[in-house]
C-alpha positions in Angstrom: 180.1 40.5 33.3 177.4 39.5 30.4 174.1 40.6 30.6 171.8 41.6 27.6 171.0 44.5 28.6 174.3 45.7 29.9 172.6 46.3 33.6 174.0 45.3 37.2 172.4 45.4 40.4 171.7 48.7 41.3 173.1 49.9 45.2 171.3 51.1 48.2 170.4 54.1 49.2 172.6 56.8 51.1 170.2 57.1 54.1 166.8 55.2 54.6 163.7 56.8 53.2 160.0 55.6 53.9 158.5 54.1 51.6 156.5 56.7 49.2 153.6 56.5 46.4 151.3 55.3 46.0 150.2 52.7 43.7 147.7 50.5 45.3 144.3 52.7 45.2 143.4 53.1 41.5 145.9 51.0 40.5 147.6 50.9 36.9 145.6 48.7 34.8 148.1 48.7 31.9 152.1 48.6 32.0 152.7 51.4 30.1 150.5 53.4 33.3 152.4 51.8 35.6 155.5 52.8 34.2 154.3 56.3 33.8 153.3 56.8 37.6 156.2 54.8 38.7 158.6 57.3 36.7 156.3 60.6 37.8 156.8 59.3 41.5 161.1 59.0 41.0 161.0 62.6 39.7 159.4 64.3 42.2 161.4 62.0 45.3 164.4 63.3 43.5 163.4 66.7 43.1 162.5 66.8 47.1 165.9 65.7 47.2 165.3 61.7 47.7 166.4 58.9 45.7 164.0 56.3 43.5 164.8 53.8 46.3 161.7 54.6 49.0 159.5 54.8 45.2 160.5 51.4 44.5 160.1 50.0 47.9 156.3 51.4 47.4 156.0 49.6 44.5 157.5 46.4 46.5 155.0 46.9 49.8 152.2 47.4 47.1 153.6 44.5 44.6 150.5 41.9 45.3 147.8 44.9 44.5 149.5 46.1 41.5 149.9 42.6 40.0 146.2 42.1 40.7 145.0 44.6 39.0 146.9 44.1 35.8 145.4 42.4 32.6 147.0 39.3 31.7 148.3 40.9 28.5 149.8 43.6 30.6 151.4 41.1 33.2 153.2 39.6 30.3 154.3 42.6 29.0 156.5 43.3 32.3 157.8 40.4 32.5 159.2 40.6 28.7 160.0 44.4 28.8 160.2 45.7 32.5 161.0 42.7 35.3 165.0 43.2 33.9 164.9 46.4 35.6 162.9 46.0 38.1 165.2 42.8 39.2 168.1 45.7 39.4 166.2 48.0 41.4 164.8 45.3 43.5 167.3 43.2 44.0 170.3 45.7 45.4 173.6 44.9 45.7 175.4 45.4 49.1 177.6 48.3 49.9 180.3 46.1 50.1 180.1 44.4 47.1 178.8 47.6 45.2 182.0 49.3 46.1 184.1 46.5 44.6 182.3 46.8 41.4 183.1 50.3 41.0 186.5 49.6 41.7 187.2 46.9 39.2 185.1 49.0 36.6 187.5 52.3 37.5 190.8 50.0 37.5 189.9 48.5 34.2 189.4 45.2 35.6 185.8 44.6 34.9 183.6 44.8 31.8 179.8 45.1 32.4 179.1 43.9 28.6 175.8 44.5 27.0 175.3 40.8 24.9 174.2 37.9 25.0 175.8 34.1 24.9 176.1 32.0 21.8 177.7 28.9 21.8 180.6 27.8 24.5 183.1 25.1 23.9 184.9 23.9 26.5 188.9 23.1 26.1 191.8 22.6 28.4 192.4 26.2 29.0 188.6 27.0 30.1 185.6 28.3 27.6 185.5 30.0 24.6 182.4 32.0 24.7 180.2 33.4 21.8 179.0 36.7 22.4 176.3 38.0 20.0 175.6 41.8 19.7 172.0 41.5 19.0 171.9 45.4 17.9 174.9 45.4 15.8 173.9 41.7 14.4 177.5 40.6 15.3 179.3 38.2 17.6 183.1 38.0 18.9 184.4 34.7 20.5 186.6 35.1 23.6 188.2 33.1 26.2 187.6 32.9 30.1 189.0 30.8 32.7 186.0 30.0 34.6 181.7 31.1 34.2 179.5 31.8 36.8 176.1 32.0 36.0 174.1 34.3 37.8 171.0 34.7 36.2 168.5 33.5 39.1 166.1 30.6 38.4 165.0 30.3 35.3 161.0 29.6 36.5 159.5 29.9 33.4 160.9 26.6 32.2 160.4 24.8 35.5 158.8 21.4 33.4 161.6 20.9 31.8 164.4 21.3 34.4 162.6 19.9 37.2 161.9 15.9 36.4 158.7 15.6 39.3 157.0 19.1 37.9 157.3 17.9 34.3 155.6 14.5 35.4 152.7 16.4 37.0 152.5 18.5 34.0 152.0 15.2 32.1 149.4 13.9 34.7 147.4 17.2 34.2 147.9 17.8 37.7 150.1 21.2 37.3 150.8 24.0 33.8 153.0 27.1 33.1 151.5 30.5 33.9 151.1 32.6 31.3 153.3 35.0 32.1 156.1 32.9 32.3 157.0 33.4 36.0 156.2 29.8 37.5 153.3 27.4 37.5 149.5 28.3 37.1 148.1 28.9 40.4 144.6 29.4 41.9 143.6 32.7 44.2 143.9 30.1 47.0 146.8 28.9 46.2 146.3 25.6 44.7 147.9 24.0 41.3 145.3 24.5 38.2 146.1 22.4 35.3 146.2 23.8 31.9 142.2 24.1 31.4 142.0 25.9 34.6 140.8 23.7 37.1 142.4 23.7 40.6 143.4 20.6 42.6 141.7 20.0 45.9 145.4 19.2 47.7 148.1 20.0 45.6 149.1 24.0 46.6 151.8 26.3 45.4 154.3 27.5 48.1 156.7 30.2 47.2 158.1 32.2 44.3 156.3 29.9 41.8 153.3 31.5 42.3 154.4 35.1 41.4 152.4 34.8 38.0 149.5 34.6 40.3 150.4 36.8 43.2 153.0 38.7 42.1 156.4 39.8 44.2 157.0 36.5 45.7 160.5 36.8 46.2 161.6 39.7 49.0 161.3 38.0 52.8 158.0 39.9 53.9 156.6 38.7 51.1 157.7 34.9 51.2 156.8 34.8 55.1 153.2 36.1 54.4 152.5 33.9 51.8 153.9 31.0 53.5 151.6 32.0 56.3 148.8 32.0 53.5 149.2 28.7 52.4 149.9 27.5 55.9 146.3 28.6 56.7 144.7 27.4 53.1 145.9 23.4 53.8 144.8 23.8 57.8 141.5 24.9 56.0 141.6 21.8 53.5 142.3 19.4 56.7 139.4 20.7 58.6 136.8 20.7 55.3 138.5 16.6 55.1 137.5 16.4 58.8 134.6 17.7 59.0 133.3 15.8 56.4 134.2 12.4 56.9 132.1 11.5 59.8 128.7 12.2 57.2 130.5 10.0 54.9 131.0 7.1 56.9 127.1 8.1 58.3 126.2 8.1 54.7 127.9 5.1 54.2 126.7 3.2 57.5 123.0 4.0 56.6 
């Protein structure tokens, strides 16, 4: 297992805990704050004898607030030094599957290797994989049957890979956020282009809105912003239907 960082999903807790902290009144304005509460808050659930798990479900309930209050400066600095491990905390791997992993790692029959990937060249046997050492400024080559990639989406470069996004990017109907997490998104949840301006029916449903909203990706989250935008467009069709009987007035007189 590659990753650049040398990190894998991190397991669940050993019993549930409520959520605890709080992070929503007087919330961080910088990431380095955040960071700092977030850590003071693990300490003292583990010296009450918790885990960080009911911190970091705090910091998932209170995700929108927290990403609100941020500067833009600060939003891009966690999603270029911090979302890696929050993705590991978030994101937790089954019991199941977390009891595999340390299995294979005992048995000697995983790697979790911190690198990350050069060049591949396919051949008849499988890949030949470059792996670069970005500490040690080095790079072996080794061989592996099959690759999996499980990196997630890769949102931040959603013009490229997605043919009908790029051509709305060229029609100046839809742009990048500036954090790099999806596309550029109004508080109402409708497209801006890159100047800013928001279209009057083009809206942003799901996770490609989190550089606007923030944690888009857990299923509370994705329902009650899918409830959100479900009420913004009924709002758009009733302002439409509302007004067209004083433009066809306006246009009968």
């Amino acid at each position: 297992m590659i990753s650049r960082r040398g990190l894998r999903s991190r397991g669940h807790a050993p019993r549930p805990f409520p959520a605890e902290g709080d992070f929503s009144s007087s919330p961080a304005r910088e990431a380095t704050q955040l960071l700092a509460r977030i850590r003071s808050a693990v300490r003292d659930a583990v010296a009450a004898g918790r885990t960080w798990h009911p911190v970091l479900d705090a910091v998932r309930v209170n995700g929108g607030e927290i990403w609100r209050a941020l500067s833009p400066e600060a939003r891009r600095r966690v999603v270029r030094h911090l979302r890696p491990y929050w993705d590991v905390h978030r994101f937790r791997a089954a019991p199941q599957i977390d009891a595999v992993l340390d299995r294979r790692l005992a048995a000697g029959s995983l790697e979790i290797r911190k690198a990350r990937l050069g060049t591949v060249e396919a051949d008849r046997q499988g890949f030949v994989v470059e792996l670069e050492d970005v500490r040690r400024h080095t790079s072996t080559r080794q061989a592996f049957d099959r690759i999996i990639v499980a990196t997630g989406p890769a949102h931040g470069d959603v013009l490229r890979t997605q043919p009908f996004l790029g051509e709305l990017a060229r029609q100046r109907y839809v742009a990048l956020d500036s954090s790099g997490l999806g596309l550029r998104t109004s508080l109402e949840g409708r497209a801006m282009d890159a100047l800013g301006v928001a279209s009057p029916n083009l809206f942003i449903a799901g996770p490609l809105a989190r550089g606007t909203f923030g944690e888009l990706m857990g299923m509370p989250q994705v329902a009650e912003y899918a409830r959100f935008i479900a009420e913004q467009v009924l709002g758009a069709v009733d302002d439409e239907r509302r007004a067209l009987p004083l433009a066809l007035s306006a246009a009968s007189g």
